[in-house]
N, C-alpha and C positions, 0 to 999 in steps of 0.2 A: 270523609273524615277530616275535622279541622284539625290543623299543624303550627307549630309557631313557628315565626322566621323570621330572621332578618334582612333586609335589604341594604346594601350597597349604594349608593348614586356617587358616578364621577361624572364629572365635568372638565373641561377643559377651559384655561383663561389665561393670558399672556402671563403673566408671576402671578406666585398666590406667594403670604408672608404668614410665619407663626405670629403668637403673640409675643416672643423678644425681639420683633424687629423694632429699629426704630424709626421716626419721622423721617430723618434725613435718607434714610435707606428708598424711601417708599415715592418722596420727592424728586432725588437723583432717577428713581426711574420712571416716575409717572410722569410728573408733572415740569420738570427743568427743558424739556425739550419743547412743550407748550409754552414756555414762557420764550425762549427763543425765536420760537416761529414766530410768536405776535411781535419782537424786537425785529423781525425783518418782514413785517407788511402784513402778518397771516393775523387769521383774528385763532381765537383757541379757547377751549369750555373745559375745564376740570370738575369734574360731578361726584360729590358723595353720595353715596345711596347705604340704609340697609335701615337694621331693628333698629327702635330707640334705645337709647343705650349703650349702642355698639361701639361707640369713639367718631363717630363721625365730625364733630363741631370741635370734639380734641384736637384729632386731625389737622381737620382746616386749620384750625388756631396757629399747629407748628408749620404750615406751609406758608402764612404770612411772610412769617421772620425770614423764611429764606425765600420768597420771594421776594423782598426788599432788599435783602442783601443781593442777590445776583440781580435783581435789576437797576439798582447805580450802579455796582461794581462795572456794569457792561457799558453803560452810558458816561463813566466821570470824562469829565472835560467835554462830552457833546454839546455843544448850545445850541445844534438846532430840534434838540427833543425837548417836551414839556413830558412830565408824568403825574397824571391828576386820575381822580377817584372819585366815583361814586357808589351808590351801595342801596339797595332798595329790599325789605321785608315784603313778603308777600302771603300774607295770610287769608283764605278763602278765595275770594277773587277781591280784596280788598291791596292796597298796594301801599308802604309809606317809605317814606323817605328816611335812613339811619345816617346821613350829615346831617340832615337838620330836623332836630328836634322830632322826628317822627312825624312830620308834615304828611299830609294823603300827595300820593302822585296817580295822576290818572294812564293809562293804558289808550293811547290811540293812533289811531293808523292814518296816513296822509293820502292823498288822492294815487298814490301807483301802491298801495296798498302798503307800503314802509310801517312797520311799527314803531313808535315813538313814546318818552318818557315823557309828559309833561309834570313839571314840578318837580324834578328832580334833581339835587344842587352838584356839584363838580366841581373839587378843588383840587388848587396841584399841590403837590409834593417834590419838595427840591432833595431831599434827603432819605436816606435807610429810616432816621428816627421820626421825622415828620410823618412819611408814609403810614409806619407801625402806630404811629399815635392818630394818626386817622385810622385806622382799621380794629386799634383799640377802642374807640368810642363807639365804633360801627358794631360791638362785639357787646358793648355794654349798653347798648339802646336796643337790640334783639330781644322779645318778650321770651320769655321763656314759661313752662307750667309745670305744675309735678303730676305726675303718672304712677299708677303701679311698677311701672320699668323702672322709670327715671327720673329724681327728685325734680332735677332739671334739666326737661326734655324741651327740646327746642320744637314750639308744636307752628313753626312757621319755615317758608323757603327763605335764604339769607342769599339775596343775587350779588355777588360784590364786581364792579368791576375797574381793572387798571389800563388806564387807555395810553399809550403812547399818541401823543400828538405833536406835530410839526409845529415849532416857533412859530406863531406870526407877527406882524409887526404892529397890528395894530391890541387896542388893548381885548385879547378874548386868546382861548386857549388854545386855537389853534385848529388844525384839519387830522382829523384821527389816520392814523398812520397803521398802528396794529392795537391788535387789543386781548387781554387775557381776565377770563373772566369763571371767577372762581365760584362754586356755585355747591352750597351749603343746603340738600332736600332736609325737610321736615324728618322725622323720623317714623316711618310706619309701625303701624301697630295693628295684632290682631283683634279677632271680634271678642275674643275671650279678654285680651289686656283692657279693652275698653267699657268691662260688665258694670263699674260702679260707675260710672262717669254719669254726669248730666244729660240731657236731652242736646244742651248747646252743646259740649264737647264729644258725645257721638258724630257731632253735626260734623264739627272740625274732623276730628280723624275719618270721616267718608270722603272730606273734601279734599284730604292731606292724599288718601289713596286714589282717588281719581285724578289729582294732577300727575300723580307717578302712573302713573296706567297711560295717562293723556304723552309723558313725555316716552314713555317707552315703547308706545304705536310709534310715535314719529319718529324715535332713532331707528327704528324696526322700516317704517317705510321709505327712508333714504336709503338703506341699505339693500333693499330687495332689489332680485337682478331684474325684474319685467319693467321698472321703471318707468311707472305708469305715470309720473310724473306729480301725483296725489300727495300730498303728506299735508295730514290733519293738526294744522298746529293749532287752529283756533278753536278749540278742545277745551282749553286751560289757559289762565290768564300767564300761567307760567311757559308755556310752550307760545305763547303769542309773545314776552317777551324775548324767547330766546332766539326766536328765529331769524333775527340779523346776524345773530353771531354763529350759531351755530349749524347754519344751515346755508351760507355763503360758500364761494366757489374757492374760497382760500382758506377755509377753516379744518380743525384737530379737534380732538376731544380725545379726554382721557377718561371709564368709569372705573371711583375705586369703590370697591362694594365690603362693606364692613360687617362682620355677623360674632355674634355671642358664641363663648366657649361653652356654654350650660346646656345640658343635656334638656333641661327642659324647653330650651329655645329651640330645638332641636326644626321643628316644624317651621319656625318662622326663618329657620339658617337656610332650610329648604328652598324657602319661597324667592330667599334673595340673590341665592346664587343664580334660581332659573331664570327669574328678570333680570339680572344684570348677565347673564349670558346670551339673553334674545337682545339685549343691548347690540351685544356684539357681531351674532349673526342670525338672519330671521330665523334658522333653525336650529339651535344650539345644537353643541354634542354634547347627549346625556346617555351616559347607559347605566345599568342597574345589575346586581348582582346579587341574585337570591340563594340564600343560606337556611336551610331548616335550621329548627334549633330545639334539642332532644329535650324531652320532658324531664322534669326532677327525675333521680332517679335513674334517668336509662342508661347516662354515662358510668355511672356505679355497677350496673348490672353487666355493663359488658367489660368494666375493668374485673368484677367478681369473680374471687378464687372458691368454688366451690369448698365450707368447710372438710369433705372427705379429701381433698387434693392437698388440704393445705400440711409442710412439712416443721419439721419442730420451730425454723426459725419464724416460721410463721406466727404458730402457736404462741412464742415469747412476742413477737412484735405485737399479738391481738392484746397479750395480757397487760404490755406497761400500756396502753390505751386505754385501756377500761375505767371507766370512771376519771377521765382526767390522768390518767397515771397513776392512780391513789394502789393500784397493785403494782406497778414496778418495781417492787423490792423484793415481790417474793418470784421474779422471775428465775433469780437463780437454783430457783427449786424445782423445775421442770425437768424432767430427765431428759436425757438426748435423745431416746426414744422414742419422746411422746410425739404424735403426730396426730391431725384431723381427725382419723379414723377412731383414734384412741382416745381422744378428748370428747368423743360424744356420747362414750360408753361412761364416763367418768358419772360416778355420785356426788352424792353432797359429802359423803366420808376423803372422797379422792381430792375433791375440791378443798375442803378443812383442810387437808394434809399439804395440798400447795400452799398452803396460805398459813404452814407455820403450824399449824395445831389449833389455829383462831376458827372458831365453829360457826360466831358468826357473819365475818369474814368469809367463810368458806360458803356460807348461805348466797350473799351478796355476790358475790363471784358466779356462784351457778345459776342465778337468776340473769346477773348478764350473759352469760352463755346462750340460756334460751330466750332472749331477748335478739343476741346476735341468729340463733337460728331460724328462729321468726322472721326477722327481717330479710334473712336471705330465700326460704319458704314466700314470703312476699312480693320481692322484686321477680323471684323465676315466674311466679303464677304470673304479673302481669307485664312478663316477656311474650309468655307463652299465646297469652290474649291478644298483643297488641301483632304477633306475628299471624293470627290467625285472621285479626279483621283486614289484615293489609291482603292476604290470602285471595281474604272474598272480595 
């Protein structure tokens, strides 16, 4: 016999935030300490993940500002650091360049197998405002497309990265020192969000979920304990460029994972917490907590006062209900005596008489009565029933 119910899923994840948290709250604990570690040598990856929609590119947006700010605050007066920028869109396995002009940059590896940008521009930043106004243009050169989710959904990866480099002396920017590298995923969507779309932008969002598939084996196999030494980065043009930074012997990462309050996103919130959970450990901790949930009706049946049990104040509480209230006036007209037993003996004359002397008032009244008995006549029959097939 089928049942309804509902299920439960918990997870576990370093913090989880409502939605009155704000930027700086989520910053202070995700992402201030990756900026640090790349200001003493380490390199370090901040990752958005989740639905379109969700605030991911909001996000990043307000982690600029305070990544600019606490990065000269730490460095004023240093002269032997540079702080320069680059920033690359990566749409399909196409790549371009958001300093300049959306130039293509190509994806290639040099004979010990290093992954490398070609065509990729790199300027410094002497200042908080320089920086933000690099990162603003990198913000406004990012294609964007409208979706059923989201007018404008960012349907490309946005790699940005902030290099700390050594002074040189001669003219060039120097020997990268530390690096923090902020990294803006596409927005996923499912096969249902994608039903009107074109042939070409089905295309895109297979290719959007296969790069997040590609990066999420590879957090998944750095982290496994057999260490088999394997991790598939050249999967995806996006996991071939990450793997200088994120996969070196001095590197952090933060995943923040972002999901919809709508009940109807309900399925895709699912999806994102269990991927950004296998981010964290090849086996996440997921358990599940199953709840029947009683059919129309059953919870009324077992709140149910039988009409014989029921006592006068009963009797008065049934009547100002009836029809909206529209008899609660002539409750005062109920004797103290009346009870269940006695209201079912009751006529149409008895009824008239509660209700004033109005006859056909008193009609109305006695048709809800056997309307109310009826209905309780009906919940017991299919008490009765449902306790008999659980039986068998």
């Amino acid at each position: 016999m089928r049942h309804k119910y509902v299920v439960s899923h918990h997870q576990r994840f370093t913090t989880c935030y409502d939605e009155k948290v704000n930027t700086e709250t989520i910053y202070e604990d995700a992402v201030k300490h990756l900026l640090l570690h790349a200001m003493q040598g380490g390199k370090s990856v901040c990752m958005m993940y989740g639905q379109t929609g969700s605030g991911k590119t909001y996000t990043m947006s307000g982690f600029f500002q305070f990544v600019a700010d606490g990065l000269f605050t730490e460095i004023v007066g240093d002269v032997d650091f540079v702080v320069s920028v680059s920033a690359i869109e990566i749409a399909g396995s196409k790549c371009y360049d958001l300093i300049h002009d959306r130039s293509k940059v190509l994806v290639c590896d040099d004979g010990e197998g290093n992954t490398g940008l070609v065509g990729a521009t790199e300027v410094e930043a002497d200042s908080t405002n320089s920086l933000l106004e690099v990162l603003d243009n990198v913000k406004n050169l990012r294609s964007t497309e409208s979706t059923t989710v989201n007018h404008q959904s960012s349907r490309s990866h946005l790699v940005c990265y902030i290099n700390l480099r050594r002074r040189s002396s001669r003219d060039t920017l120097g020997e990268l020192y530390g690096q923090l590298v902020l990294l803006d995923l596409a927005g996923s969507e499912r096969n249902e969000d994608s039903f009107y779309h074109d042939a070409a932008r089905r295309k895109e969002a297979i290719e959007i979920n296969k790069s997040h598939l590609a990066l999420k084996e590879c957090v998944r196999a750095i982290g496994r304990e057999d260490n088999t030494g394997f991790v598939p980065y050249r999967a995806s043009v996006l996991t071939r460029i990450l793997k200088s930074c994120l996969w070196s012997a001095n590197s952090r990462a933060s995943v923040i994972a972002t999901i919809s309050p709508l009940s109807i996103d309900t399925e895709h919130t699912l999806h994102t917490l269990l991927c950004a959970g296998q981010m964290l450990e090849d086996t996440p901790h997921v358990s599940t907590e199953r709840v029947d949930v009683k059919e129309a009706g059953e919870g009324e049946e077992e709140r149910m006062v039988p009409i014989r049990e029921w006592d006068n104040d009963r009797v008065r509480n049934w009547l100002c209900s009836v029809r909206k209230g529209k008899f609660q006036k002539f409750a005062d007209n109920v004797n103290s005596s009346v009870d269940g037993r006695m209201l079912i003996r009751f006529t149409h004359a008895r009824f008239t008489q509660l209700c004033g002397g109005d006859s056909l008032a008193g009609g109305h009244l006695l048709k809800a009565f056997r309307d109310e008995v009826a209905n309780q006549d009906k919940m017991l029959k299919a008490r009765r029933e449902r306790n008999a097939a659980r039986r068998k």
